[in-house]
N, CA, C and O of each residue as an XYZ file, in Angstrom:
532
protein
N      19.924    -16.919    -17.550
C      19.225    -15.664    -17.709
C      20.207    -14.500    -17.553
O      20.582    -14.019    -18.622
N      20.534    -14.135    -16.809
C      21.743    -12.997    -16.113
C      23.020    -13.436    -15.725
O      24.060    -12.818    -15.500
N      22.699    -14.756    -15.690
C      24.416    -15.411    -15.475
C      24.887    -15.044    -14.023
O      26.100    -15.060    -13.818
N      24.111    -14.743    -13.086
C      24.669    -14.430    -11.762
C      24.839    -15.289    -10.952
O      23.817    -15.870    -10.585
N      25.828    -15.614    -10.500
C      25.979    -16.659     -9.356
C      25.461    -16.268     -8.087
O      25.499    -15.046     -7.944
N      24.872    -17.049     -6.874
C      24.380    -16.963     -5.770
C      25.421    -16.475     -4.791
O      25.318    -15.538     -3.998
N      26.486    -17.318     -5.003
C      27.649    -16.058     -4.645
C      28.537    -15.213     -4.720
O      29.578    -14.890     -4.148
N      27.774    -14.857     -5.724
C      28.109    -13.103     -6.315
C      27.934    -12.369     -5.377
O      28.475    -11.275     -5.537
N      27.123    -12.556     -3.953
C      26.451    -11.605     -2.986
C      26.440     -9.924     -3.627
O      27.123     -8.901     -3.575
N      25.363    -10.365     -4.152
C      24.575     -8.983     -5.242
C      23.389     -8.952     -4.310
O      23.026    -10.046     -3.879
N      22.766     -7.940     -3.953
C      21.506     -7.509     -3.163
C      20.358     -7.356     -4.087
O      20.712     -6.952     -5.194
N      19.338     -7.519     -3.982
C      17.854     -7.983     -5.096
C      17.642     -6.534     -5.730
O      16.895     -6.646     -6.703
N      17.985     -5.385     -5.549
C      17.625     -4.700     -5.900
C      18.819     -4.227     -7.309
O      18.567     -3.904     -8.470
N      19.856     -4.338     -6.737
C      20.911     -4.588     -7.984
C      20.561     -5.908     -9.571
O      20.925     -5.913    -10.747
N      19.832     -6.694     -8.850
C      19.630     -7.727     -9.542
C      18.315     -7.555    -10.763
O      18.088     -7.954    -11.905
N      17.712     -6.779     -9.813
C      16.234     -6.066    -10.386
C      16.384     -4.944    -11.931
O      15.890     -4.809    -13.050
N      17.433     -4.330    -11.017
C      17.862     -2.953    -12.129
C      18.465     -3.673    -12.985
O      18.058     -3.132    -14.013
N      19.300     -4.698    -13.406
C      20.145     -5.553    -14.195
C      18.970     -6.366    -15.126
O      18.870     -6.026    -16.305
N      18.274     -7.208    -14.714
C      16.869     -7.785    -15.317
C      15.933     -6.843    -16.108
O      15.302     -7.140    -17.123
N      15.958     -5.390    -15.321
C      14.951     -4.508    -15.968
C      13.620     -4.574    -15.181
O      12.684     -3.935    -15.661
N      13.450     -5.130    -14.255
C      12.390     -5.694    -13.244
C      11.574     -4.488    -12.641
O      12.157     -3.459    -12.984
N      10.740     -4.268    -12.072
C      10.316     -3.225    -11.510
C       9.286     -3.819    -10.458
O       8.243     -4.288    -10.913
N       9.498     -3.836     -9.086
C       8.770     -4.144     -8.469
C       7.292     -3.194     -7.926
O       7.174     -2.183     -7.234
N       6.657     -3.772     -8.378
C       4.839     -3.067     -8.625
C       3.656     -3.435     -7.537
O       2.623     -2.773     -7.427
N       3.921     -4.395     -6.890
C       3.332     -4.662     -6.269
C       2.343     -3.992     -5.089
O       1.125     -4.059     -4.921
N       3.421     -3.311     -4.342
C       2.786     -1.926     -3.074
C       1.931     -1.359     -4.226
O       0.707     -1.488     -4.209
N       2.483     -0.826     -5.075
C       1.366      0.301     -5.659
C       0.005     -0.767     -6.587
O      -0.713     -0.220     -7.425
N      -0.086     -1.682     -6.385
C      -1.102     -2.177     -7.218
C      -1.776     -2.187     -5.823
O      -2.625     -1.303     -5.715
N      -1.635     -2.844     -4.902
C      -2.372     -3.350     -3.806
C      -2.886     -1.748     -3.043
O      -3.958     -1.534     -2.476
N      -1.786     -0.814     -3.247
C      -2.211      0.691     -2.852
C      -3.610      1.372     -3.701
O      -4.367      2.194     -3.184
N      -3.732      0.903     -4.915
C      -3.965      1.519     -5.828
C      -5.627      0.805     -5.770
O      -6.663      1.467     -5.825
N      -5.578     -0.005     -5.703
C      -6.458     -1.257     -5.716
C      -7.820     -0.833     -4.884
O      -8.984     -0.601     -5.210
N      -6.854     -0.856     -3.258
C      -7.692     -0.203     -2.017
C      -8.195      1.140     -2.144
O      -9.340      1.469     -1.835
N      -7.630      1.632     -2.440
C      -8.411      2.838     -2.864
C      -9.309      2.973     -3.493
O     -10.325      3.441     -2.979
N      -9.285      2.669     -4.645
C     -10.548      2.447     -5.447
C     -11.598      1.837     -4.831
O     -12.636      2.498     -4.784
N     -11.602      0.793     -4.364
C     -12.316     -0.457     -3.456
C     -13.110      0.670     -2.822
O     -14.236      1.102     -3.068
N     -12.086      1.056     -1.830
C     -12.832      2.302     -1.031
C     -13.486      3.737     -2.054
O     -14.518      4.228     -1.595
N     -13.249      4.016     -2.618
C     -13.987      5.224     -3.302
C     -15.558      4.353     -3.804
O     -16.621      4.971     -3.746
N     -15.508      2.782     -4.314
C     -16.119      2.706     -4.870
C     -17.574      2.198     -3.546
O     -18.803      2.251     -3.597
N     -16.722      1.806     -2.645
C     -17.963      1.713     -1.770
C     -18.368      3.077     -1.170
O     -19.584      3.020     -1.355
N     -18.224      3.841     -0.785
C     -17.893      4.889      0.094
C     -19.038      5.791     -1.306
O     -19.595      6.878     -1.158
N     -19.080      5.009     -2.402
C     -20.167      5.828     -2.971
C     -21.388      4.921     -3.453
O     -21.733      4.911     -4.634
N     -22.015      4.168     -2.481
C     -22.341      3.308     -2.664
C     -24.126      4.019     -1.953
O     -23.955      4.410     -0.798
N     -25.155      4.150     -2.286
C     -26.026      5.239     -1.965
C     -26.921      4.200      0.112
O     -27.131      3.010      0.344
N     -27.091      5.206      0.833
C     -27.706      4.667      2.258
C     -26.556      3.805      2.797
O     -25.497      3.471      2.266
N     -27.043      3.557      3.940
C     -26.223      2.685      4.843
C     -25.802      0.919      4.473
O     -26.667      0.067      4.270
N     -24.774      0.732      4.455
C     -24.908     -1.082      3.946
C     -23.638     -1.135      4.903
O     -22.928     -0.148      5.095
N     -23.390     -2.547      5.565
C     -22.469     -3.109      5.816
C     -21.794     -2.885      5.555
O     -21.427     -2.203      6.512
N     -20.924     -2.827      4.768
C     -19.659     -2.727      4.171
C     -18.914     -1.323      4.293
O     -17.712     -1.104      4.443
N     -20.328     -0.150      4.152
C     -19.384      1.306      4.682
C     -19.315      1.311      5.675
O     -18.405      2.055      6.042
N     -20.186      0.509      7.012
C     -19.979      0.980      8.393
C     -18.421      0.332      8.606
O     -17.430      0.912      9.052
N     -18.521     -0.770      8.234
C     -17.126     -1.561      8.748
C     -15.854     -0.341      8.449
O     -14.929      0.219      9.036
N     -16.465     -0.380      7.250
C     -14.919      0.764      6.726
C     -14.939      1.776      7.499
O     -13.843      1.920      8.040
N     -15.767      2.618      7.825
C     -15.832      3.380      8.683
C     -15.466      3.336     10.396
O     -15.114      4.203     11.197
N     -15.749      1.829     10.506
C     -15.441      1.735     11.790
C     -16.904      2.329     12.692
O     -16.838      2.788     13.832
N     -17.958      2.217     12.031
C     -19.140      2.985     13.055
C     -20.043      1.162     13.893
O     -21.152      1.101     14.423
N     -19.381      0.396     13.760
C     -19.795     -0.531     14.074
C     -20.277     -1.071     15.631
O     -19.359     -1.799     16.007
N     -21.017     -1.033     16.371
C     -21.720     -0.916     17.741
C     -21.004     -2.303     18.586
O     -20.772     -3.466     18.253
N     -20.821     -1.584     19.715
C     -19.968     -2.515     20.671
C     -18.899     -2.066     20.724
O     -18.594     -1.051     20.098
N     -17.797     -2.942     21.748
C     -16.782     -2.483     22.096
C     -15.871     -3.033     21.611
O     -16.168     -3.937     20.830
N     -14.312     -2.736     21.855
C     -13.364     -3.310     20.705
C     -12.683     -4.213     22.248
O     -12.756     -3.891     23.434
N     -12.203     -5.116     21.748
C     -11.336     -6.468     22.896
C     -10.010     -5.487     23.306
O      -9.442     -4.692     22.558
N      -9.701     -5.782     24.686
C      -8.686     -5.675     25.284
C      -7.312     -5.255     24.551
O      -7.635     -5.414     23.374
N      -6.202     -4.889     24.541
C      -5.107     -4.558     23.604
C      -4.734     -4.087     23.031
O      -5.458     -3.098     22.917
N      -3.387     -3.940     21.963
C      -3.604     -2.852     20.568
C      -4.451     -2.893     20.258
O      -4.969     -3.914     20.713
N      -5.449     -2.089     19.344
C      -6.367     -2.145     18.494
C      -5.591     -2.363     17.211
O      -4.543     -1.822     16.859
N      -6.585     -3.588     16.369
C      -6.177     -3.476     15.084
C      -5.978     -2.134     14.315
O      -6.270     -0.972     14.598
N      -5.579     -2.518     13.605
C      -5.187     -1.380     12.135
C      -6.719     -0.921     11.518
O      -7.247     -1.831     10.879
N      -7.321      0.034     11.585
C      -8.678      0.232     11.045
C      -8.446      0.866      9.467
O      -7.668      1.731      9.064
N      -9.435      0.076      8.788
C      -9.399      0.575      7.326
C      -9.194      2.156      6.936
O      -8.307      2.666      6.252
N     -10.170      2.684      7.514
C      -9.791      4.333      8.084
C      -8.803      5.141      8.261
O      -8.647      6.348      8.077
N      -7.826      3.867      8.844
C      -6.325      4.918      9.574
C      -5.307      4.441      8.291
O      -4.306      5.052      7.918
N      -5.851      3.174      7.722
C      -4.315      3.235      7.017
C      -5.220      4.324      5.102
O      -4.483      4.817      4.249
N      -6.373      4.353      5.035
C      -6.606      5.244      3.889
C      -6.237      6.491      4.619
O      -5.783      7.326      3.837
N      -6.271      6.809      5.589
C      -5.715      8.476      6.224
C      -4.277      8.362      5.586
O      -3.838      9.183      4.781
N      -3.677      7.388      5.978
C      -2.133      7.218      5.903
C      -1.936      7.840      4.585
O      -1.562      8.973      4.281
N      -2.342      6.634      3.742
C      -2.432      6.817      2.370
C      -2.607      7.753      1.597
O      -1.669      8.072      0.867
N      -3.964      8.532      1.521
C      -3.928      9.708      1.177
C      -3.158     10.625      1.583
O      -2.440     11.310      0.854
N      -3.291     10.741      3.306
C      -3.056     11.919      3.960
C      -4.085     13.356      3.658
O      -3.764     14.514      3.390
N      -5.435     12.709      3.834
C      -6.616     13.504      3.850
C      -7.457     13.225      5.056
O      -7.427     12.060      5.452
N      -8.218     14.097      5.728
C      -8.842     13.938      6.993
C     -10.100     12.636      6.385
O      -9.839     12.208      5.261
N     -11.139     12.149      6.941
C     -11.834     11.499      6.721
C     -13.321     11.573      5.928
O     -13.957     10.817      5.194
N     -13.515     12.977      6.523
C     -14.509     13.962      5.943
C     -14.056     14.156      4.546
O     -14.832     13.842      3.643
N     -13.106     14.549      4.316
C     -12.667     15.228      2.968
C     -12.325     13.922      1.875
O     -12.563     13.998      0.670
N     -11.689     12.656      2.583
C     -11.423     11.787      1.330
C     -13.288     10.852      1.310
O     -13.596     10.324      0.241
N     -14.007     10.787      2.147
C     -15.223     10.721      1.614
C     -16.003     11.858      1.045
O     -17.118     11.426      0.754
N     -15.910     12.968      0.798
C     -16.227     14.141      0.255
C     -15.743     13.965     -1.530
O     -16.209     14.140     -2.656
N     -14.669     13.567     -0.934
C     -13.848     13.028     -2.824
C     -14.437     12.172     -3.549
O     -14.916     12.344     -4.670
N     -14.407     11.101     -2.828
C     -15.217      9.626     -3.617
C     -16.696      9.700     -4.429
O     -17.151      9.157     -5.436
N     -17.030     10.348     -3.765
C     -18.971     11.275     -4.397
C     -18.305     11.341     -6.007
O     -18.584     10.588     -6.940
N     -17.238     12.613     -6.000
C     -16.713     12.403     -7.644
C     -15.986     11.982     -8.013
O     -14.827     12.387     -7.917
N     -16.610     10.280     -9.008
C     -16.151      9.422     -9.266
C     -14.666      9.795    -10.061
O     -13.654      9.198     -9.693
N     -14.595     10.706    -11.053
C     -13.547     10.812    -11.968
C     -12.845     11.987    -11.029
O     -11.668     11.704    -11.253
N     -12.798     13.038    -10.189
C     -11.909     13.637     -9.487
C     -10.870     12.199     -8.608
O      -9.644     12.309     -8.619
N     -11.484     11.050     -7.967
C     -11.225     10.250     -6.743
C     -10.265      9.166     -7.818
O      -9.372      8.469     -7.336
N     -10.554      9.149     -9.130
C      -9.612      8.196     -9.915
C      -8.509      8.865    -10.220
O      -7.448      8.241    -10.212
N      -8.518     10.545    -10.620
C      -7.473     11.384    -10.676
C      -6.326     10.751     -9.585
O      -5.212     10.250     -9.739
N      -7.254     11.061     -8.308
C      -6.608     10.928     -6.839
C      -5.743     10.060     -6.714
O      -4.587     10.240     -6.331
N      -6.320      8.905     -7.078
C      -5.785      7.596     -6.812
C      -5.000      7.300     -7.656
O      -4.140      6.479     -7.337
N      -4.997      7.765     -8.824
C      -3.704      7.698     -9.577
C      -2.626      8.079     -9.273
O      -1.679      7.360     -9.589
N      -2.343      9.450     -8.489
C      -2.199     10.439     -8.308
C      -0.566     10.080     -7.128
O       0.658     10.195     -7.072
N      -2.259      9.412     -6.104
C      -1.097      8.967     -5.071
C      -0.823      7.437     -5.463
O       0.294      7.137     -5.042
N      -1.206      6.767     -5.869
C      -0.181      5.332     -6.276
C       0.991      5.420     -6.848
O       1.931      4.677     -6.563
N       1.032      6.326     -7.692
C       2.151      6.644     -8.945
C       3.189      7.284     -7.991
O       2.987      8.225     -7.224
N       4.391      6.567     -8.192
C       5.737      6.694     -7.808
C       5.929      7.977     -7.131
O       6.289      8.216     -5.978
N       5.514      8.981     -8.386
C       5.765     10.800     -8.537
C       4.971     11.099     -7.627
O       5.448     11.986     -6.920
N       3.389     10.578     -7.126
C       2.911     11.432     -6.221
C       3.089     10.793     -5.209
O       2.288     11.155     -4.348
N       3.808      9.940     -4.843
C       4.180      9.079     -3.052
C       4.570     10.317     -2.331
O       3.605     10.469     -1.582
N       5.175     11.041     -2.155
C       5.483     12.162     -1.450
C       6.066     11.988     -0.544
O       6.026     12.783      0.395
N       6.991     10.599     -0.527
C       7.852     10.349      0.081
C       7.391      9.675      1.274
O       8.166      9.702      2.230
N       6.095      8.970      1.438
C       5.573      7.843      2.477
C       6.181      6.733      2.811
O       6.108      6.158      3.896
N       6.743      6.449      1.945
C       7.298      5.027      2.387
C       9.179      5.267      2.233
O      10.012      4.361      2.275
N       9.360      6.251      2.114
C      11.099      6.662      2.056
C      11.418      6.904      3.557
O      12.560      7.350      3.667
N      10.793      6.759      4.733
C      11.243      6.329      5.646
C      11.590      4.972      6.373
O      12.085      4.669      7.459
N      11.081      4.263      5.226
C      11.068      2.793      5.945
C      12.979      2.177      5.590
O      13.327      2.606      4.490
N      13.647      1.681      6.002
C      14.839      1.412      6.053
C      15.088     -0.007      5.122
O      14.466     -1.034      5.392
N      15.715      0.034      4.403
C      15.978     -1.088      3.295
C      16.789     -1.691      3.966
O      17.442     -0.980      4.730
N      17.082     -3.162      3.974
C      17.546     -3.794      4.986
C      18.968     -4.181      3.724
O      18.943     -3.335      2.830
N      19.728     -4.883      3.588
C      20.264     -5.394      2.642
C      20.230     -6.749      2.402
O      20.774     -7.396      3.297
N      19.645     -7.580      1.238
C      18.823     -8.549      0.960
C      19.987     -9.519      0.056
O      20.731     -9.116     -0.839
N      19.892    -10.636      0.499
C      21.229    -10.965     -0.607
C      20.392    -12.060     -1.364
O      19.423    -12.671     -0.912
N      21.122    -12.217     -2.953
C      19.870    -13.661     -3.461
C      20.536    -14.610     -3.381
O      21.765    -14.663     -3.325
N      19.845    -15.381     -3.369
C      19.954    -16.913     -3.457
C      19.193    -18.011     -3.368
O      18.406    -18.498     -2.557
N      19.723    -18.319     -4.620
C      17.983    -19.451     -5.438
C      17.181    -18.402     -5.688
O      16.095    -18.823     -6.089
N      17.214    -17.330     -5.638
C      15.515    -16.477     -6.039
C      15.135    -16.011     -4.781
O      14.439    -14.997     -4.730
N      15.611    -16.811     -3.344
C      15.128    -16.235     -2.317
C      15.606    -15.187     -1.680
O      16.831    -15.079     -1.725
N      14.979    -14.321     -1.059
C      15.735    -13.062     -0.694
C      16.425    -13.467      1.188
O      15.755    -13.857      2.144
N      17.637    -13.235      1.145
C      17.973    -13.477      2.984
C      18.665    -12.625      3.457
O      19.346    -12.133      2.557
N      18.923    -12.035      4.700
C      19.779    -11.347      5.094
C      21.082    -11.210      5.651
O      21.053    -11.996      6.598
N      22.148    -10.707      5.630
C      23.388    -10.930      5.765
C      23.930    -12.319      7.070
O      24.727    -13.257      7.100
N      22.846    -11.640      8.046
C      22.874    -12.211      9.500
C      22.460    -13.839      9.192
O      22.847    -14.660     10.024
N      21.767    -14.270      8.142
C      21.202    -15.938      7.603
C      22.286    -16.759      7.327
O      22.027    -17.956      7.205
N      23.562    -16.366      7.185
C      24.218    -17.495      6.852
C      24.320    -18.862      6.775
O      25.326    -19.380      6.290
């Protein structure tokens, strides 16, 4: 295919740009949830499924971290208070704008450009890190 040897120690992302590859994944699964959520969140009276998302669910939460609530990581995501990104979802074609909006590369606004790229080396297809020898 590319003719690259495994020990070429080329990092996956060099390998990617060379193939033409584009890794899509975050933003499908970003893109996905959102919708999911707009589409329940306009879903008419109370049902299961918005309380959970909401987190209005009765009782107490177990001992420890608290999980990750659906809530905090669509806050993340958008970066809209809770009121306002259910205020959005009501209009169906404004909330698809949205979600386009923020999935798409151009409107990330730089969310995930803090996370630190580790350097990934290939071999066989699998990705490992320098320290794996």
């Amino acid at each position: 295919m590319l003719h690259v040897s495994w020990t070429a120690n080329k990092i996956n992302k060099w390998v990617f740009n060379k193939a033409g590859v584009k890794r899509e994944l975050l933003d499908t699964v970003k893109t996905r949830k959102l919708a999911y959520y707009g589409h329940t969140m306009r879903k008419q009276g109370s049902c299961l499924e918005k309380e959970i998302m909401q987190g209005k669910m009765p009782g107490a939460r177990r001992r420890g971290r608290p999980h990750t609530a659906w809530m905090d990581n669509i806050k993340t995501r958008t970066g809209l208070p809770m009121e306002e990104s259910i205020r959005m979802t009501e209009d169906r074609d404004k909330w698809r704008k949205y979600v386009h909006g923020v999935s798409s590369p151009a409107g990330d606004r730089g969310r995930l450009k803090n996370r630190t790229e580790h350097p990934v080396r290939c071999r066989f297809g699998l990705g490992y890190t320098e320290n794996d020898h």
